[in-house]
SERO-4910 file (N, C-alpha, C, O; in steps of 0.05 Angstrom, whole numbers):
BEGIN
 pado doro    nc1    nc2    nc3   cac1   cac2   cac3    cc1    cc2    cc3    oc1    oc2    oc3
  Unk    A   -375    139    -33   -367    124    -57   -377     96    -54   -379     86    -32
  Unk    A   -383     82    -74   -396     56    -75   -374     40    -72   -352     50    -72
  Unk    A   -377     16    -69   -359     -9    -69   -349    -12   -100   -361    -11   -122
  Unk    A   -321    -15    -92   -302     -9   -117   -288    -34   -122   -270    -34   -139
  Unk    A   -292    -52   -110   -268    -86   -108   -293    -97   -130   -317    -99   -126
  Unk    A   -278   -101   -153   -281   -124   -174   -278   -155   -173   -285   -172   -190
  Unk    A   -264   -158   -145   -268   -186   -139   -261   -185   -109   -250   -166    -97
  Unk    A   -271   -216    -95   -279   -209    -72   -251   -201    -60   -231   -198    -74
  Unk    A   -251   -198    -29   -230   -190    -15   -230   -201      9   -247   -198     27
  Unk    A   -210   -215     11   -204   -241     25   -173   -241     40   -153   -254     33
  Unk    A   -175   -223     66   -156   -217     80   -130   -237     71   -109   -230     61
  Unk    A   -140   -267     81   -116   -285     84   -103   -290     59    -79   -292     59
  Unk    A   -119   -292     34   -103   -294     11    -93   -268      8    -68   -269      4
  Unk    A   -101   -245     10    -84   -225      8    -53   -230     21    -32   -226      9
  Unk    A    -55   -237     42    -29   -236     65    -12   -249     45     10   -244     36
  Unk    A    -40   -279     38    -14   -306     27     -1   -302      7     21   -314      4
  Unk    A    -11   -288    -12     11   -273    -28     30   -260    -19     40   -247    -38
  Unk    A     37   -257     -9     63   -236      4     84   -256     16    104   -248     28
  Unk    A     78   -283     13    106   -310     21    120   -308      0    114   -312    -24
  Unk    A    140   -300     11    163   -308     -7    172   -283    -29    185   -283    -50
  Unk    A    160   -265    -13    159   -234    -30    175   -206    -11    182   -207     12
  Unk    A    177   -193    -22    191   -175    -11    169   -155     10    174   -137     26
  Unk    A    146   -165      4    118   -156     26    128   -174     40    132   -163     62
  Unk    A    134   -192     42    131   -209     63    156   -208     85    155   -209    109
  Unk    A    178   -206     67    205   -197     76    206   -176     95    220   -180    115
  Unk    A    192   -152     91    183   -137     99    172   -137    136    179   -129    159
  Unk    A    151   -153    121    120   -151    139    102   -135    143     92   -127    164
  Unk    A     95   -129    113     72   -118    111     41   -144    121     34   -167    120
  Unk    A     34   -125    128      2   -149    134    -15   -128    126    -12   -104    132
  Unk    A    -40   -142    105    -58   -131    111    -83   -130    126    -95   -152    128
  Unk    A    -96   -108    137   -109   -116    158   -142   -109    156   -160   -122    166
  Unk    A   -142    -86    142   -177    -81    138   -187    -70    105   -174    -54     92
  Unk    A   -210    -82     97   -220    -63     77   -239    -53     80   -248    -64     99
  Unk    A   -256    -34     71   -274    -34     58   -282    -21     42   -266    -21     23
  Unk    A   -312     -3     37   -322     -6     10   -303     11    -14   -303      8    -39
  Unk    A   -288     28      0   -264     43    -18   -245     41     -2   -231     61     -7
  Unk    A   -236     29     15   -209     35     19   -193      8     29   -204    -14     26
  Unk    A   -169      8     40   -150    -21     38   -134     -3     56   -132     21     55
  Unk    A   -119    -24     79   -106    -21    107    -84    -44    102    -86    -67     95
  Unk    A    -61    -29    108    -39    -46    108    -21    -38    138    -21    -14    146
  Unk    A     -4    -61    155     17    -51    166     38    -64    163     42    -88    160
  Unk    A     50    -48    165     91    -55    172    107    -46    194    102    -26    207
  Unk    A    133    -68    200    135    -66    228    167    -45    226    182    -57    210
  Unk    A    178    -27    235    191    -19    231    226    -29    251    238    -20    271
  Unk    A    229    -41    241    254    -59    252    276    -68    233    270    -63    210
  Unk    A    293    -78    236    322    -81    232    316    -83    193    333    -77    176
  Unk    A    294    -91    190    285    -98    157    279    -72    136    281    -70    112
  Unk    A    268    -46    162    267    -30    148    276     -5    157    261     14    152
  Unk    A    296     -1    168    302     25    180    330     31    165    345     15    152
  Unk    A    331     52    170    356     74    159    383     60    181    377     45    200
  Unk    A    400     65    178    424     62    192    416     90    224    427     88    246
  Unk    A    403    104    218    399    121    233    390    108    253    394    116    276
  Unk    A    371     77    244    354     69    268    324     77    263    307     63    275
  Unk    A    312    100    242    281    109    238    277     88    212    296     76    201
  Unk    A    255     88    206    241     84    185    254     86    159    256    111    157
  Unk    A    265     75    137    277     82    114    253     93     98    230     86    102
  Unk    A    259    108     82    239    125     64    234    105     41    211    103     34
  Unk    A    248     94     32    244     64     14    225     48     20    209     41      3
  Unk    A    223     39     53    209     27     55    181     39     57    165     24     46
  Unk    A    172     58     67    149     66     60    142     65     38    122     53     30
  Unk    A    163     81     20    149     74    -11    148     47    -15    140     45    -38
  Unk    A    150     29     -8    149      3    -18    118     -7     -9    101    -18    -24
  Unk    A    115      3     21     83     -4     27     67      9     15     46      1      5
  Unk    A     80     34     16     49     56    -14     44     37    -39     22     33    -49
  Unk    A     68     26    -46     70     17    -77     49    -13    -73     31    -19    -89
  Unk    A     56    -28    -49     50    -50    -40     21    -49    -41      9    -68    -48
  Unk    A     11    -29    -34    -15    -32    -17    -37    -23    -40    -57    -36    -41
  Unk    A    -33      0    -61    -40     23    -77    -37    -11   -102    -58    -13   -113
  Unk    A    -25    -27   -109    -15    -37   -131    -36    -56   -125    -51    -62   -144
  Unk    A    -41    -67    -99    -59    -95    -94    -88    -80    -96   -106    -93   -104
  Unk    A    -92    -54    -88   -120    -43    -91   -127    -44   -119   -150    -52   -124
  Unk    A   -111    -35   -141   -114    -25   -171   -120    -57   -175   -143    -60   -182
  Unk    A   -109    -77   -172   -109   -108   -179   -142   -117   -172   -156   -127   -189
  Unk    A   -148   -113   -149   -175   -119   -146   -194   -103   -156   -215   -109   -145
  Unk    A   -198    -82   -174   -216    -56   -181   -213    -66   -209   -231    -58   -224
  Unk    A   -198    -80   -218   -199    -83   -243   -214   -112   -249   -215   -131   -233
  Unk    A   -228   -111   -283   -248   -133   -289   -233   -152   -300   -209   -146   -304
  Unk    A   -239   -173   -305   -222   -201   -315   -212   -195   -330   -218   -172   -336
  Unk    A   -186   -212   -350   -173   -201   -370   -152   -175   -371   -134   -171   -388
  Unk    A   -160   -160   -350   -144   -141   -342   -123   -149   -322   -125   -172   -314
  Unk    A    -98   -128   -311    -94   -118   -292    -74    -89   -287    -74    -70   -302
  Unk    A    -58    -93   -265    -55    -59   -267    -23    -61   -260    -11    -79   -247
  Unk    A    -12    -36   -273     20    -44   -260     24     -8   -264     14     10   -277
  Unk    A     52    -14   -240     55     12   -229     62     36   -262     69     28   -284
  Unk    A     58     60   -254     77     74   -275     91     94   -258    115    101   -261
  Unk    A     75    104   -239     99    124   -223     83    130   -188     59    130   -183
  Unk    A     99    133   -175     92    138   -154    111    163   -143    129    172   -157
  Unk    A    103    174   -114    118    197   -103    114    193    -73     97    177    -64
  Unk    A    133    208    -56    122    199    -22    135    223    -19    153    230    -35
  Unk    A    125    238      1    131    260     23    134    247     52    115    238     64
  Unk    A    156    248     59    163    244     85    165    264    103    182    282    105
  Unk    A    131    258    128    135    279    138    148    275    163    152    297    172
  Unk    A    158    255    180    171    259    202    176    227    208    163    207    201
  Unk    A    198    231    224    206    208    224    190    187    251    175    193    270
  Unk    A    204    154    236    184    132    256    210    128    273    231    140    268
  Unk    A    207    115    289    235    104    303    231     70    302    209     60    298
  Unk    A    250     60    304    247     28    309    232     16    326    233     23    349
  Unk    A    219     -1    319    200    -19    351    169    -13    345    148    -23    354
  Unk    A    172      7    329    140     18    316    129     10    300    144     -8    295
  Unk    A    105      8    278     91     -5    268     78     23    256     67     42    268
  Unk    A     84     18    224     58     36    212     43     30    199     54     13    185
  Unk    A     21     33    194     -3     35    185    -11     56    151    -13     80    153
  Unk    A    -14     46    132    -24     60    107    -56     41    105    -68     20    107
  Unk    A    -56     79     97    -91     66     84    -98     77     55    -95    100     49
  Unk    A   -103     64     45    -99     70      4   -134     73     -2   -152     57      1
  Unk    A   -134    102    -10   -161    104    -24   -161    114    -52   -142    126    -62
  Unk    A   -177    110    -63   -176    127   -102   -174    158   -101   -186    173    -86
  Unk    A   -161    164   -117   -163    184   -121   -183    185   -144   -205    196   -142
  Unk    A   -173    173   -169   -189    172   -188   -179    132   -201   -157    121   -202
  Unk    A   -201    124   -206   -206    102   -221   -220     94   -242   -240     79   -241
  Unk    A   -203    110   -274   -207    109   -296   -204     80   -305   -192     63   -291
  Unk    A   -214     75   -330   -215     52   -353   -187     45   -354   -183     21   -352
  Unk    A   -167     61   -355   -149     55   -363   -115     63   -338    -93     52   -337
  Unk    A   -129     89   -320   -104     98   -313   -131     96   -279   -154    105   -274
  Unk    A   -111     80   -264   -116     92   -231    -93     97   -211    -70     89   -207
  Unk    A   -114    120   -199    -98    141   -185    -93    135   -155   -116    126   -156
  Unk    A    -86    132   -128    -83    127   -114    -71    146    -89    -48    156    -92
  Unk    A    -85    150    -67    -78    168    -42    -67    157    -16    -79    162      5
  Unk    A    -49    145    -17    -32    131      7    -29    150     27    -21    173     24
  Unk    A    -34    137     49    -29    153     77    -11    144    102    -29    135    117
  Unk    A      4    142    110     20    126    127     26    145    154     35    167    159
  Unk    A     15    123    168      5    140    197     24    116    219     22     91    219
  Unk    A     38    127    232     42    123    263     23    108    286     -1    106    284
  Unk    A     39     98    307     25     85    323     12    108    342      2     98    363
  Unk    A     10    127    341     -3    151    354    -22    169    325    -34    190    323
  Unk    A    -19    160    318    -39    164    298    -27    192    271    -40    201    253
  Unk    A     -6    196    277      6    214    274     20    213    240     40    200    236
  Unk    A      5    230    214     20    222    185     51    226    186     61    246    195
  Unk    A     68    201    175     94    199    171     99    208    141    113    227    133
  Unk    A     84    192    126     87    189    100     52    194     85     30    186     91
  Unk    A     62    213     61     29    210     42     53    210     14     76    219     10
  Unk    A     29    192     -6     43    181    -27     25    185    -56      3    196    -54
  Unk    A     31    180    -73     16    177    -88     21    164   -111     42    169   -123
  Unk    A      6    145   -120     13    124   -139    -12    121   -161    -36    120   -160
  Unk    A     14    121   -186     -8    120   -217     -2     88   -218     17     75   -211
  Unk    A    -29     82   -232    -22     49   -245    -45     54   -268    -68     63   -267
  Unk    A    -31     43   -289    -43     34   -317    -60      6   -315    -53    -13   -302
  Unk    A    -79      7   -327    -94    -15   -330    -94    -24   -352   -102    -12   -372
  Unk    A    -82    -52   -351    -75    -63   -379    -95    -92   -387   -116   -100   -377
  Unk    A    -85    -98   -401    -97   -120   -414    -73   -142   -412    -49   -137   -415
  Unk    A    -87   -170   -407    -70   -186   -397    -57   -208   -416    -40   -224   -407
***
């Protein structure tokens, strides 16, 4: 697939958006792109775990939503941008606390108007926790 970012991509302003945000609250960081795809992590500790002590399923969806919402934002041309309409997550096994996961967001499809999104949320052993999938509308601003 060709290079899909509509404007450039600039790790640190990415991050620096996330002060004062519930990414940031979080700690999501992001960490790599390229020509189709976008890397995010989060740390799984007292901010995002279940009372159980694992990973809250919320919070994953929040990095799918997080990560899938800032990709559609950069794919789109001036005058535009993109906002969620629905997303979904399968949780396949649980993280425990002290861990750190990793999503990597590629297109599924990236129409004029509607993009599609393939979130993957992988473990510090490399292992899928979470796959997601998120629609966003492309609007006019």
């Amino acid at each position: 697939m060709s290079k899909i970012w509509q404007s450039d991509v600039d790790l640190k302003v990415l991050n620096g958006f996330s002060k004062d945000t519930c990414n940031g609250y979080l700690g999501i960081e992001f960490l790599e792109y390229g020509d189709d795809f976008l890397i995010a992590s989060m740390p799984v500790n007292a901010r995002t775990v279940q009372p159980m002590r694992i990973l809250h399923g919320g919070a994953s969806v929040v990095l799918a939503e997080t990560i899938g919402s800032v990709a559609s934002a950069m794919c789109v041309g001036e005058g535009k941008t993109a906002v969620g309409v629905s997303i979904n997550a399968n949780h396949l096994r649980p993280v425990p606390e002290g861990a750190v996961v990793t999503a990597t967001c590629t297109p599924i499809r990236l129409g004029r108007t509607l993009h599609v999104w393939d979130i993957k949320i992988r473990d510090q052993k490399d292992r899928m926790t979470c796959i997601s999938r998120l629609t966003m509308a492309v609007v006019d601003i």
